[in-house]
N, C-alpha and C positions, 0 to 999 in steps of 0.2 A: 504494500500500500504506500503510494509515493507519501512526503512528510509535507509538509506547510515549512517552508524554512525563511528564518529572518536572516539576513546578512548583513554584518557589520565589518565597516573596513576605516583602519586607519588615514589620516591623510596624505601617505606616502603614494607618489604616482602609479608605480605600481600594483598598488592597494586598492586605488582608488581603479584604474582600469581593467581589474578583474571582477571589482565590482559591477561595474557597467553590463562586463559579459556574462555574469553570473546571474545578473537580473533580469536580462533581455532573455536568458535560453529558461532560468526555473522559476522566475516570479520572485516579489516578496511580499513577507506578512511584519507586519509589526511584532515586535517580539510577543507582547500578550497574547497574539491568536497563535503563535508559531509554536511548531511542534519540539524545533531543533532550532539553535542559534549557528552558523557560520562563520566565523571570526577572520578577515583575511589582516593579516601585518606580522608582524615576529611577535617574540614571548612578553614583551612591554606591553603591546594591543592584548594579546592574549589575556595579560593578568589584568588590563586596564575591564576588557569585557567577561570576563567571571566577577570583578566585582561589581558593575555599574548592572550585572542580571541575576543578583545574585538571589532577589528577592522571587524568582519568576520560578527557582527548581529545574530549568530546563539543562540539557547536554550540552556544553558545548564542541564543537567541532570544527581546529582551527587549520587552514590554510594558510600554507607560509609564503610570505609575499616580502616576510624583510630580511635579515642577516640567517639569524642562528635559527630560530625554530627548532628548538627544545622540546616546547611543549606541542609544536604543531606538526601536523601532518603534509605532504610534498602536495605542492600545487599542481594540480589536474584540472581544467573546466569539466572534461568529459563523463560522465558515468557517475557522476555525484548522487545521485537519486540511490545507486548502489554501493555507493562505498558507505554511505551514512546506514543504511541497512544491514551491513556486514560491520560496521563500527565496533569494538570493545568499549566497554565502558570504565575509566578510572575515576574513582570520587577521594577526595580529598579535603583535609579541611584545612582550615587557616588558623594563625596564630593572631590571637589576642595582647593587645599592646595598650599598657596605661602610662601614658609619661607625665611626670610631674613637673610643672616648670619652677624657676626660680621665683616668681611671684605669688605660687603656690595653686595657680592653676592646671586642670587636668584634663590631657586631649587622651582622647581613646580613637585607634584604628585596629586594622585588620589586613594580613599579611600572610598569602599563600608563599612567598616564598621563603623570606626570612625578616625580621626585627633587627637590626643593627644602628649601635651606637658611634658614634665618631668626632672625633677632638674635630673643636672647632674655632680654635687658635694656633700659635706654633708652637704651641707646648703640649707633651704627651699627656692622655689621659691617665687620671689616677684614677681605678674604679675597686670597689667593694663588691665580690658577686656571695649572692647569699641562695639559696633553693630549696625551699618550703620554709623558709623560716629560720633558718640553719645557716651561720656563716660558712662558706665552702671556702672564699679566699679573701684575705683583710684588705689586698691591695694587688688591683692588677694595673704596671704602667706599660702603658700600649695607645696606636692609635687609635683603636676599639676595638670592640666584640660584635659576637651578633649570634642571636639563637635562630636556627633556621627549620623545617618541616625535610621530611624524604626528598618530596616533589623539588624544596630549594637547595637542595645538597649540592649540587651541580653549578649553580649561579655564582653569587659569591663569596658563598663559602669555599665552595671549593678553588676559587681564585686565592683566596686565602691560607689556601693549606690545609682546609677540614675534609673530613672525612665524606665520604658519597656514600648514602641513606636508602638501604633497599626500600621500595614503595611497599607499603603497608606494614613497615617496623612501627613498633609501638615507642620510639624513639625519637629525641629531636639534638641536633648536635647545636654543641655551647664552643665558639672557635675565636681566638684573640687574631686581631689583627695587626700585625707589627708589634708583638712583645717585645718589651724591653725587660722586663722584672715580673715574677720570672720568666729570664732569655727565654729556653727553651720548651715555654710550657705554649703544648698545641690547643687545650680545649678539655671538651669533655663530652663521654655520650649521658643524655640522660632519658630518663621514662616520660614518655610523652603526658603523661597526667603534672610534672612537674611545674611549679611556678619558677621562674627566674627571678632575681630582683637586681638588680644593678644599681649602687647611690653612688655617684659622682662628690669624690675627694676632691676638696678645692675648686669649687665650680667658676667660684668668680675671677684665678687667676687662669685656673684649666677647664674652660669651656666645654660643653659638649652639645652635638645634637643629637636625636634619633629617627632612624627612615623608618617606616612601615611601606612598602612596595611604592617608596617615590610621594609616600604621606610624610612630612620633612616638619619636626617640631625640634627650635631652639632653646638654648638654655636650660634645659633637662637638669634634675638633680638628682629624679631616680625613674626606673623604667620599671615595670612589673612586663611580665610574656607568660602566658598560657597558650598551651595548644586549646582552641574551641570546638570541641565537636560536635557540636550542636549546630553547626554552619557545615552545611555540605556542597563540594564541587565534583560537579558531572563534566567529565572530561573523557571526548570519545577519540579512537587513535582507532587506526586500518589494523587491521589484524597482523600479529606480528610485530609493530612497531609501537606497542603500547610503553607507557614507563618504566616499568620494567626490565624491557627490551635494552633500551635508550640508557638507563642507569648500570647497566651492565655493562655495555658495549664502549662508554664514557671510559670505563677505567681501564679497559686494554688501549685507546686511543694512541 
């Protein structure tokens, strides 16, 4: 039974001219009446359109139209009606982020791939990591950390040095970026039910900010991260090149 499909495409030319054709050969539907979402741009569009539908439950199914495409599937106009019917399905959820500011106010986002902190002057981060409650280390100086999901193993943690998170580990990796003290400390795995907390030593002469996927809050003094699962992503990939696949295949590269 062919799907009702919404297609959303980033502004990149590319993106934008497979949209054209994508809509001239299968229709579109608004997301609300659509069965499947279509996403064409790399993995930035990707995480841009899982959160902007997140609220709708739908698959999404991304076509890569930009650099990397991680999360997306090889660009094909043809047969689309049947590749979304042979689809796998990967769901996934996001991490939860409370950052406190220096004036004592509190932004809350949401971040499939990972939650990272980062100095934001020329001086290295001093940071306090604590996990459930529990000091784990008094002082970490670096240019930051970042707790990230399976699905953000790859991104920039693993630019970072950390470890790559098989899909559906009940884990989330804790990975310093640019350690200074201690040098050689890479990170840490922890149980995905875990809190992080992070308070920022010396804020006002060692600055920091925190990202949630490109959600960018200043002055931070302390960050909390939970995995939520109570937030579910439908993420459909061609048979054979599910996440899995891709998280595999990453580490022989």
């Amino acid at each position: 039974m062919p799907r009702t499909i919404a297609f959303r495409a980033s502004p990149a030319d590319q993106a934008q001219a497979a949209l054209a054709d994508l809509t001239a050969r299968y229709g579109q539907s608004p997301d609300f009446a659509a069965d499947v979402i279509v996403a064409l741009g790399g993995d930035g569009f990707m995480l841009e359109t899982l959160h902007a539908t997140q609220s709708l439950g739908l698959p999404v199914y991304g076509m890569n139209c930009g650099t990397i495409g991680f999360l997306m599937n090889a660009y094909q106009p043809d047969g689309l009606e049947a590749r979304l019917e042979a689809a796998v399905e990967e769901v996934i959820h996001p991490l939860a982020m409370k950052a406190t500011r220096s004036d004592g106010t509190v932004v809350q986002g949401l971040a499939i791939n990972e939650v990272s902190l980062l100095r934001a002057g020329p001086q290295a981060a001093k940071l306090r990591i604590l996990v459930d409650g529990r000091e784990r280390m008094a002082e970490l100086v670096c240019d930051g950390a970042l707790v990230c999901t399976p699905a953000g193993s790859t991104a920039y943690n693993y630019s970072a040095h950390g470890p790559i998170l098989p899909i559906g580990s009940d884990v989330l990796a804790l990975t310093a970026v640019a350690a200074f003290r201690p040098r050689r400390w890479r990170g840490a795995l922890l149980p995905s039910t875990a809190t992080v907390r992070f308070e920022v030593l010396e804020p006002h002469k060692r600055p920091v900010m925190a990202d949630a996927d490109g959600h960018s809050v200043r002055d931070v003094v302390a960050v909390e991260i939970r995995s939520e699962p109570r937030i579910r992503h439908r993420i459909l990939f061609d048979p054979g090149h599910g996440l899995e696949e891709r998280l595999i295949s990453e580490q022989f590269a």
